[in-house]
N, C-alpha and C positions, 0 to 999 in steps of 0.2 A: 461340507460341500466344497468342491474344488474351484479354487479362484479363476476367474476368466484367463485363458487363453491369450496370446499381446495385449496385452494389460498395461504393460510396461513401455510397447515399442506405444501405442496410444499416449500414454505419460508424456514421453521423451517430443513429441508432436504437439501436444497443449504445452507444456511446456514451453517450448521453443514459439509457441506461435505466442505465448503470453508474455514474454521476454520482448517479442519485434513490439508486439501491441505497445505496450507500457509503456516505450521509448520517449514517446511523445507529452509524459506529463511534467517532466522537467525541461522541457525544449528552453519554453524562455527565462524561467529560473537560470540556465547555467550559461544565456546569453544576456543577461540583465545587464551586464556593465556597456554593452552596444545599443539594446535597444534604449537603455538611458540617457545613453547621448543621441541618440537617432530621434528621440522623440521628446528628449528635454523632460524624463522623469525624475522626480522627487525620490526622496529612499521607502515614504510611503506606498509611492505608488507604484515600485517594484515590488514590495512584499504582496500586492493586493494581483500582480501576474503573477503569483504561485495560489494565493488564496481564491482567484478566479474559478482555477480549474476544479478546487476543490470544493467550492462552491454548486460550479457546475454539476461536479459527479454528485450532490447530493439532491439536486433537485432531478438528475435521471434516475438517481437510484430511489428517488421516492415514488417518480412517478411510475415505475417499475413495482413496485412494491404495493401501490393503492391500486394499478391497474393490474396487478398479479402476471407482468410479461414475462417475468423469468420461471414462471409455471404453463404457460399456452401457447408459446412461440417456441418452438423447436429450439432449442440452445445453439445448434450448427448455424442457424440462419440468426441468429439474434449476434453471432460471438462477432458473425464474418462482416453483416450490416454493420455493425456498432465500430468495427476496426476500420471498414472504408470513411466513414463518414469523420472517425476523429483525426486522419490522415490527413483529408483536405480542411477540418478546421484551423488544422496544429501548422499546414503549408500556407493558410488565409492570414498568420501573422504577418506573413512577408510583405503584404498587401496592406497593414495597417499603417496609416499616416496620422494616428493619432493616438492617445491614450485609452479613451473610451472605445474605438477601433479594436483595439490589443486586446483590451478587456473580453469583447465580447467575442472573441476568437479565441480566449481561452477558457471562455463560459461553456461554449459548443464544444472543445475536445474534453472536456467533464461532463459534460450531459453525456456523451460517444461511450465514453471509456468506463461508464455505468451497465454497458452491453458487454464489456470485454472481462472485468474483472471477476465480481461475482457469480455469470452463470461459468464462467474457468472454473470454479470449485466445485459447482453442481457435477459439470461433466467429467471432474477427476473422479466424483466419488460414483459416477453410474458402475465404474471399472474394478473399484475396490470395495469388498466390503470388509476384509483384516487388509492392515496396513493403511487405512483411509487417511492416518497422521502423515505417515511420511509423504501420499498422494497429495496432499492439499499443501503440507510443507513445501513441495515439490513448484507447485504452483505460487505458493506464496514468494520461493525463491530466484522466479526465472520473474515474479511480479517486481521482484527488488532490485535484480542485476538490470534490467530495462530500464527502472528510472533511475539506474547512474549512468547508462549509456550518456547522455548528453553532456556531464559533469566531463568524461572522458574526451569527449569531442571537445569540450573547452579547453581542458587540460592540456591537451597538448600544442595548445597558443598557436595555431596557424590557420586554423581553419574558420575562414569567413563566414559569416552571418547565413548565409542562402542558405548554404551545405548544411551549418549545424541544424539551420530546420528540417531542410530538406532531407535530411537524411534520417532522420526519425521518424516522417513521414512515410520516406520509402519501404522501411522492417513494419509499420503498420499496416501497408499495403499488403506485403510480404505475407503477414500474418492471419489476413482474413484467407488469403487465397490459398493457406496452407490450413486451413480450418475446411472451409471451403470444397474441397478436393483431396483434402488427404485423412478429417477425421472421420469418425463415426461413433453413435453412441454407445456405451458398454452395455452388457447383457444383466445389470443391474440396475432399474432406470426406478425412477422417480414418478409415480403414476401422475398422466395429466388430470387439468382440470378447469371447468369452466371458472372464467370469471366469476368473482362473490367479492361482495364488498364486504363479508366477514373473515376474510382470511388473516386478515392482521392480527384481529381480537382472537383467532384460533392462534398464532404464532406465540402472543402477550401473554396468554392464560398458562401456557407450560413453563412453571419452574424456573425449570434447568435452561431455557432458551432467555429469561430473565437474569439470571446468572451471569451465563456466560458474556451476554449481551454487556451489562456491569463492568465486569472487568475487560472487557474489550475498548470500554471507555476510557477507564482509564491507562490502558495503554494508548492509544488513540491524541492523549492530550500530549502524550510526549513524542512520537513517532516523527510525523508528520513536519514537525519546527522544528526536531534534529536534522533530519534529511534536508530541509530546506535552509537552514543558516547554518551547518556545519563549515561551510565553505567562509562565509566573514568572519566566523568564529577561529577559523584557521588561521585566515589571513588577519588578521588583528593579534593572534597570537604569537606571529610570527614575523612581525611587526618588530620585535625589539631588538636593540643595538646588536650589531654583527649578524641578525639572522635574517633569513630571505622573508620579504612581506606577500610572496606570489604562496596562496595554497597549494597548487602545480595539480598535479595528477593525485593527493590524497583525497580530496573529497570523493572523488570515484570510489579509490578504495575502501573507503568507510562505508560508503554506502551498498558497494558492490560486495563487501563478505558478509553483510549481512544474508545472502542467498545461503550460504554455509551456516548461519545459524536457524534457520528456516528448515533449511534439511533436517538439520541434526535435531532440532526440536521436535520435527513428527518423528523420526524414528525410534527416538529416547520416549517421546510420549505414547506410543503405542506396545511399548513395555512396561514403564512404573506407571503408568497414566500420566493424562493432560493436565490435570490440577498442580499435579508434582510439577511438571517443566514450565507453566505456566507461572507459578510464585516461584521459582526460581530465575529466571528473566528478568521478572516485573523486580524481583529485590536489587540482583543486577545492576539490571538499566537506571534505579532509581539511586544508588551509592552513585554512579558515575556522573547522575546530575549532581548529586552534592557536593560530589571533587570537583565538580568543572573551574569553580574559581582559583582552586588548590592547582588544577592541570595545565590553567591558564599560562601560571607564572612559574611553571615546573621545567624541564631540560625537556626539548624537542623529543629525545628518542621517548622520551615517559611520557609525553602531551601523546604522540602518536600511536601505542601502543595502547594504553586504557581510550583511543578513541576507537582504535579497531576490534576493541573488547565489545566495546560500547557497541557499535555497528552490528555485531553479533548480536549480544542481548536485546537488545530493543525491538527486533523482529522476530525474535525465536518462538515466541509467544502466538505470534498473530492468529497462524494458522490452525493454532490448537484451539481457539475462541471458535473460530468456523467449525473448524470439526467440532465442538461438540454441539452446535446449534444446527450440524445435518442430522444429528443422533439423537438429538432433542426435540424436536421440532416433527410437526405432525408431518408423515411422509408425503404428502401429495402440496406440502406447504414449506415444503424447501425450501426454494428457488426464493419464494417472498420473504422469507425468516433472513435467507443470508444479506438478502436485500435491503431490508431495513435495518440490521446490523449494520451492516458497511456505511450505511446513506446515515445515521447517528453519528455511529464514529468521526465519520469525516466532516461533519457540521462541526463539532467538537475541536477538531482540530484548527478550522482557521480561526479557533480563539486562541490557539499560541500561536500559529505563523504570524496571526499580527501581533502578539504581544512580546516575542521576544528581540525583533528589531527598538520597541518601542522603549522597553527597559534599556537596553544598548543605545540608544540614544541620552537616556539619562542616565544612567550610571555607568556605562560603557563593555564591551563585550565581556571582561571578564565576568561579569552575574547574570551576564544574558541567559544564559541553559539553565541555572538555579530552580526557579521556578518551575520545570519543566518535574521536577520531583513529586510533585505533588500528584500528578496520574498514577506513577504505580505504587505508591502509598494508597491512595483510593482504590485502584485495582486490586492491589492486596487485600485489602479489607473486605471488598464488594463479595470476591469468588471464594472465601472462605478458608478453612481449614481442615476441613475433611477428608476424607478417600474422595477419588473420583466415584461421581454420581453415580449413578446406573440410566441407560436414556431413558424418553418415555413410553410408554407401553407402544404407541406408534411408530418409534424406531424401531425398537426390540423386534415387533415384529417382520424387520425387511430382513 
């Protein structure tokens, strides 16, 4: 069968609207050293504004998941609602004059951005059904370059506190109204379906959607607390005599090529298979937490280079777990599979964003990332050694 028709120019528009979306999940993560003095936080209680949001997105994406909304709600009107609403959360920090304020303004743009991320992968894949790796890579990638957008606004030391919210804000706005008005769904859909409070126990029962699910975890336990302390991790590294203690503009770029290993992960995966790109990543990403203490104390141009490495592997993965839990996962039971997927994972994670500050408080930055090894050691393990699967007989069938 011949692949849809703009397929691609659709892509290049989710995409692009998933990138403005995203902007907003690191807003006050990469203004932390302002609102710390603005509100007299502790180093705890910065780590717990990045752990909020992630928080937040795991109690939408549950409630998404048990109320089956990313299978009943049209995705067009779920992606565009979910991106207005986490705009004005992510602008309501401006407003906050208190800690517990803060907090629950960036509970709300994680509850929001539970509407933006995972039905994004549903409606890459109505488009594609060869190539579905690099489509969802695709998405995972403009998912990665948006949350270093604010790393970047910081990085370039001049821009006031309003702006850098404000202006992640605005590409959220941007985003729904370009979903809004410019997408539509592909000629490969995902059949609807009413509400059933058995659809999770249909998602749990397939295999291959347990699998994937597995090692998505434990990529998950490392992801999240690179992206979020890469930046102290920098600047403490850079801390010693004769070097500059300012991270500048690299935490962007660490975070921000991770988009290029996202790419190239679905692409590479949808020729040797996902299994293959996936243990290769997870092996990766898990050598580079072993060096970190080694990279710590290493010559700049070496600390910077295995971390751009690093940035790469750690994300290349992600989107091959997605894909194969659309391929796994009973067809009319998508939308809920990648949902509780994602809403796991990210539970999971703010057990290292608060733990790798915590270490760094007692042993100090250099063994801070150490730890962080142990995800894809377990990832490795969980998704096995095999060929890639074959999906379930309810994929196969689409």
């Amino acid at each position: 069968m011949s692949e849809p028709t703009g397929r691609w120019r659709q892509l290049a528009l989710l995409a692009t609207a998933e990138l403005l979306g995203m902007s907003v999940w690191f807003a006050a993560t990469a203004v932390a050293p302002s609102l710390a003095v603005n509100l007299a936080l502790g180093p705890a209680q910065v780590g717990w504004l990045t752990s909020a949001v992630q928080l937040g997105f795991v109690v939408g994406t549950l409630l998404a998941a048990i109320l089956n909304l990313a299978d009943i709600i049209p995705a067009l009107r779920y992606f565009a609602g979910a991106a207005l609403v986490a705009a004005a959360a992510n602008a309501a920090l401006l407003l906050a004059g208190s800690f517990p304020a803060a907090l629950a303004t960036r509970v709300l743009t994680g509850v929001a951005l539970a509407g933006v991320y995972p039905p994004a992968m549903k409606m890459a894949a109505t488009w594609f059904r060869r190539g579905r790796g690099v489509a969802i890579g695709t998405i995972v990638g403009a998912l990665t370059a948006g949350k270093a957008l604010p790393y970047l606004l910081e990085g370039l030391g001049t821009v006031p506190l309003a702006p850098a919210v404000l202006i992640p804000s605005a590409a959220a706005i941007l985003a729904g109204a370009l979903i809004l008005f410019g997408y539509r769904d592909g000629p490969l859909p995902f059949p609807a379906r009413p509400f059933s409070w058995g659809l999770i126990g249909a998602v749990l029962r397939e295999p291959g959607v347990r699998r994937a699910t597995g090692g998505y975890l434990g990529h998950m336990w490392e992801l999240y607390a690179f992206w979020a302390w890469v930046p102290a991790f920098l600047a403490a590294a850079g801390g010693r005599p004769g070097e500059p203690a300012s991270a500048g503009l690299w935490p962007f770029a660490v975070v921000a090529i991770g988009a290029l290993g996202a790419v190239w992960g679905g692409s590479v995966a949808d020729r040797i298979g996902r299994l293959a790109v996936v243990r290769r990543a997870l092996m990766v990403s898990g050598i580079c937490c072993l060096c970190s203490p080694i990279l710590f104390v290493a010559p700049r141009p070496l600390l910077l280079a295995v971390l751009l490495l690093w940035g790469v592997a750690v994300i290349a993965d992600s989107a091959q777990f997605s894909a194969m839990v659309t391929e796994f996962a009973p067809a009319h039971a998508v939308g809920t599979a990648l949902t509780l997927q994602t809403s796991l994972g990210f539970l999971l994670s703010i057990v290292t964003i608060q733990a790798v500050p915590a270490v760094a408080g007692l042993l100090g930055w250099r063994w801070a990332m150490l730890g962080l090894a142990l995800g894809p050691a377990i990832g490795l393990l969980l998704v096995g050694r095999g060929a890639r699967p074959l999906p379930s007989g309810a994929a196969r069938g689409r």
